[in-house]
C-alpha positions in Angstrom: 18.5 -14.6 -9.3 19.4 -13.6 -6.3 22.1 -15.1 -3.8 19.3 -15.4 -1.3 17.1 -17.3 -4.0 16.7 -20.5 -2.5 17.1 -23.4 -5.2 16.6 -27.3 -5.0 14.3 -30.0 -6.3 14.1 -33.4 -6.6 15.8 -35.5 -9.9 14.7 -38.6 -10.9 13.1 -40.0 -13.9 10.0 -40.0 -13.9 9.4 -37.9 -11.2 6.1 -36.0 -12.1 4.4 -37.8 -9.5 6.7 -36.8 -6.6 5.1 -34.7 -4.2 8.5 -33.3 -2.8 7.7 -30.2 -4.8 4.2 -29.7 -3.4 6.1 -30.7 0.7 9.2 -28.2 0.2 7.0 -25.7 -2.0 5.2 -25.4 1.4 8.2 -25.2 3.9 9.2 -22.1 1.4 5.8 -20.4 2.3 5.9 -21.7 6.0 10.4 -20.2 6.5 9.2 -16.8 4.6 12.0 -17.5 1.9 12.0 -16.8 -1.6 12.6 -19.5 -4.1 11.5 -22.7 -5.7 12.1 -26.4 -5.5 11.7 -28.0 -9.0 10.9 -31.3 -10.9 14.6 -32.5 -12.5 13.3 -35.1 -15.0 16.7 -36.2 -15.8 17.0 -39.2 -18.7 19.8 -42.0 -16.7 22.4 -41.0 -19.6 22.0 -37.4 -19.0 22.9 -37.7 -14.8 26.9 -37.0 -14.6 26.0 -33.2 -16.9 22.6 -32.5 -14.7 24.4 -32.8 -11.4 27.4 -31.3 -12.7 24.9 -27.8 -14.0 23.7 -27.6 -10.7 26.1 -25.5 -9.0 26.6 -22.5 -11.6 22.7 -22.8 -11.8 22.8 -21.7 -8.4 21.2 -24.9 -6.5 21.8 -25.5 -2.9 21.4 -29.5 -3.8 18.4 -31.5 -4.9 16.8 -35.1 -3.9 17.6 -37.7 -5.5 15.2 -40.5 -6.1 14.6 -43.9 -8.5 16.7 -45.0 -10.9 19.9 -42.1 -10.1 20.1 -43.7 -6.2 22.9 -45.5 -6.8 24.4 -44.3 -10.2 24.5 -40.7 -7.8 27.1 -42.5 -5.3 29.8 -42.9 -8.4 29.3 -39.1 -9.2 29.2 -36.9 -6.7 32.6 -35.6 -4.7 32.1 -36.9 -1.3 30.2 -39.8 0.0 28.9 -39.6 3.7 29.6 -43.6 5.3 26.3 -43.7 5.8 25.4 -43.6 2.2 27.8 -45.7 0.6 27.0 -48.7 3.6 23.2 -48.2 2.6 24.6 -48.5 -0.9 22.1 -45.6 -2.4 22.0 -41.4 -2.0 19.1 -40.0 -1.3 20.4 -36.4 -1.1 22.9 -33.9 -2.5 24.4 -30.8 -1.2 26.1 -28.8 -3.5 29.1 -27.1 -1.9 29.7 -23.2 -2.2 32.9 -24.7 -4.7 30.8 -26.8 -6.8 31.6 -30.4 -5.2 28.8 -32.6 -4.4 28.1 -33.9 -0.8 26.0 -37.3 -1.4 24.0 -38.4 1.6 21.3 -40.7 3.0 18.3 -39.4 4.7 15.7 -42.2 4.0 16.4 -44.3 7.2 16.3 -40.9 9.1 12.6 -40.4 7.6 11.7 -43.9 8.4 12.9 -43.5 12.2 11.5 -40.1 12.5 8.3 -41.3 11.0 7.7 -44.0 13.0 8.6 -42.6 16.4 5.8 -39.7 15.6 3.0 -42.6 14.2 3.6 -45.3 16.8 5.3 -43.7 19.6 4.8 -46.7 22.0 7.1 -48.0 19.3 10.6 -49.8 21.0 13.6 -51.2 18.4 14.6 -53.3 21.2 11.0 -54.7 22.0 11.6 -57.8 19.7 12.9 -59.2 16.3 11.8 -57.3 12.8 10.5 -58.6 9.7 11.8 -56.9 7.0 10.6 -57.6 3.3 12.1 -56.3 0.3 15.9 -56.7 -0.9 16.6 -53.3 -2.8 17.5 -49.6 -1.4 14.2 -49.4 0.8 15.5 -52.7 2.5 18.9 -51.6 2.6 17.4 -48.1 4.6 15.3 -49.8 6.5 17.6 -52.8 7.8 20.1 -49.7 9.0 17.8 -47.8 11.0 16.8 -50.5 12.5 20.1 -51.4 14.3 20.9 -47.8 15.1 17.7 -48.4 17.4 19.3 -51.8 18.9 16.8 -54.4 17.1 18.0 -57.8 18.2 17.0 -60.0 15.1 15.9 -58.7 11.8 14.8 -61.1 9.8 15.3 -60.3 5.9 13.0 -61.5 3.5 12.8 -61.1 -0.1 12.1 -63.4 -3.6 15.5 -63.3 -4.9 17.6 -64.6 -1.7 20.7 -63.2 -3.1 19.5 -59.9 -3.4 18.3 -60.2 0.6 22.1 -61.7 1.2 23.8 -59.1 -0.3 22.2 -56.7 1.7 23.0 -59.0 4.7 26.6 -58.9 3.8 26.8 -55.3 2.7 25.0 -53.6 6.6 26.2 -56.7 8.8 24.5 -56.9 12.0 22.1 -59.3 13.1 20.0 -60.0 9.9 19.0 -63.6 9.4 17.7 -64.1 5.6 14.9 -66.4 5.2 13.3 -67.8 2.0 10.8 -66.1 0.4 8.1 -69.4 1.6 9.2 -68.3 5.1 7.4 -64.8 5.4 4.5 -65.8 6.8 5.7 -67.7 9.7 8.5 -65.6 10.3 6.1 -62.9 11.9 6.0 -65.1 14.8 7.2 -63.2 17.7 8.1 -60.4 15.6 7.3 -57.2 17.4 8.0 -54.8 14.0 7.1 -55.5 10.3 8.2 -53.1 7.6 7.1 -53.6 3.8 10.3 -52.2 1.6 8.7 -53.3 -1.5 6.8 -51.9 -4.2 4.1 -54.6 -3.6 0.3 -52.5 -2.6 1.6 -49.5 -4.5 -1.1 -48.0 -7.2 -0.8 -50.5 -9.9 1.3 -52.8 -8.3 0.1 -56.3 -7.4 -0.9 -56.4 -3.3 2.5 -57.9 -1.2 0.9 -61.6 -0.5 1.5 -61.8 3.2 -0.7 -63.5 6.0 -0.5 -61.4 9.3 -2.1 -64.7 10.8 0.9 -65.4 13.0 1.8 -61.7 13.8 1.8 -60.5 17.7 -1.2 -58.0 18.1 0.8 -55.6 19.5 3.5 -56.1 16.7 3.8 -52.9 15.1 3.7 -53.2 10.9 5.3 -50.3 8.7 5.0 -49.6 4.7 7.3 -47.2 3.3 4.7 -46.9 0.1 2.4 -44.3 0.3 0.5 -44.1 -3.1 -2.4 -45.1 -2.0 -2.3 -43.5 1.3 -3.7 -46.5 2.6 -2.1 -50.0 1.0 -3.1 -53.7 2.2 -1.0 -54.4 4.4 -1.4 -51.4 6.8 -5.2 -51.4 6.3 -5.1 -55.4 7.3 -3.3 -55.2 10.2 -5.0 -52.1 11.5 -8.6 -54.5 10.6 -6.7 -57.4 13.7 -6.0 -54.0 16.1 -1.9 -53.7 15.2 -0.8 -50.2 15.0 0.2 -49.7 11.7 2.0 -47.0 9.8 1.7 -45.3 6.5 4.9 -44.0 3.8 4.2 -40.7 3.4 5.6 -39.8 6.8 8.9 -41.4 6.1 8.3 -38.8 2.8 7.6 -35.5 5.2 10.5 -36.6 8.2 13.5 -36.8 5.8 12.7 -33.2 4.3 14.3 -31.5 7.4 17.7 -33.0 7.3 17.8 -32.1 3.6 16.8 -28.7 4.8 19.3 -28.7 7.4 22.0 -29.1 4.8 21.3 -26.9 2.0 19.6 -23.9 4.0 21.1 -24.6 7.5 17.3 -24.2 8.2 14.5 -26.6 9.9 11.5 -26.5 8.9 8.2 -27.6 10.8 6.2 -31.0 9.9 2.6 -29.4 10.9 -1.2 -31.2 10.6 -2.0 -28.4 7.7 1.6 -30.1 5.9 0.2 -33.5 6.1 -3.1 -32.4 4.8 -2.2 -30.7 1.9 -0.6 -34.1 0.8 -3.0 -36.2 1.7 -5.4 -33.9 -0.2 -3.1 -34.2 -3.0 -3.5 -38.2 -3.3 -7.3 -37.6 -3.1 -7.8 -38.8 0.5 -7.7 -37.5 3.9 -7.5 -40.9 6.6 -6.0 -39.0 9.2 -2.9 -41.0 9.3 
């Protein structure tokens, strides 16, 4: 290879479903730059050697997604603040000496995402409802505050899980028992599903929108289906509601930005490739 071969992927395991390959396979075509970005199937045992290969391999970094999120933060060199307050890595530059630069650029995509989907969308137009108590919570609680949410109101099953991630970001999240989600929508003006609930065989998240504002604005950082309950339920009441796989698409270009000191484009034909690719087109 070349120097100018350009080199990443995404590591995870599994991660044959991932359609990072199919988004930054495109960006390649779209910048006019040779090179590939691969599947890293990477066993949880065999992390520390795979991220360790990846500089004399000739990688600029890779994404990093379930289970290595956290396990990543112990192992690479550097750890942006960001990261190690979310508590998971997301992204990994590999340095022209071999260290490792972990990052976070999930929250990024989820801000980026919905400003683009919903853009009558305000942080400071009213308390969140946030559901879910892992990474995705963790993501979502952050970028919330950087966009000056007065109340976010943290809901999850296992209440510890949702106080530790009250403890770990700070800020104004209130955690409320898991038999308090459905009236905590009241007065909510942003609802964001963090869970796996509504995924492709996944059990649908069991949450009334009954007592949610109609011009609340409900998120779902899952995108397989395209469509999941809960955004196809509040769009049924007339709430604008907002599918994962932008989140997906808006945190490519920071990656980009950091391994190729590139930015590419998030264009309609991008979008419909993936949509394509997940056997539906809905147009959102």
């Amino acid at each position: 290879m070349s120097r100018k071969y350009a080199l990443a992927g995404v590591m995870g395991y599994p991660v044959m479903h991932s359609l990072s390959p199919l988004m930054h396979g495109h960006w390649m075509e779209q910048q006019g730059i040779e090179g590939a970005y691969l599947f890293l199937e990477i066993p949880p045992d065999q992390l520390e050697p795979a991220l360790r290969g990846l500089h004399p391999l000739g990688f600029a970094g890779v994404n990093v997604t379930i289970p290595h999120k956290q396990r990543a933060m112990e192992l690479v060199d550097e750890l942006d603040p960001v990261a190690a307050k979310i508590g998971a890595v997301s992204c990994i530059v590999v340095r022209k000496d071999g260290t490792l630069f972990g990052t976070n650029n999930d929250w990024r995509g989820f801000l980026s995402n919905l400003r683009a989907s919903a853009p009558e969308w305000r942080g400071d137009a009213g308390p969140a409802v946030v559901i879910g108590g892992g990474g995705g919570a963790r993501a979502i609680c952050h970028a919330l505050m950087q966009e000056n949410v007065p109340q976010i109101r943290l809901v999850n099953r296992s209440r510890a899980r949702a106080e530790d991630v009250a403890h770990a970001l700070g800020g104004p999240i209130t955690v409320l028992d898991w038999e308090q989600r459905h009236t905590a929508l009241q007065g909510a003006a942003t609802v964001v599903n963090t869970t796996s609930c509504g995924m492709v065989a996944q059990p649908e998240l069991d949450l009334s929108l009954e007592h949610l504002d109609p011009n609340a604005v409900v998120a779902d950082i899952v995108y397989t289906p395209l469509v999941t309950g809960i955004v196809q339920a509040a769009r049924a009441r007339g709430n604008t509601a907002v599918g994962g796989l932008g989140m997906l698409m808006h945190q490519g270009p920071a990656a980009w930005q950091s391994w190729f000191d590139l930015t590419p484009e998030i264009t309609p034909e991008l979008r419909h490739r993936m949509e394509r690719s997940l056997g539906g087109d809905p147009g959102l």
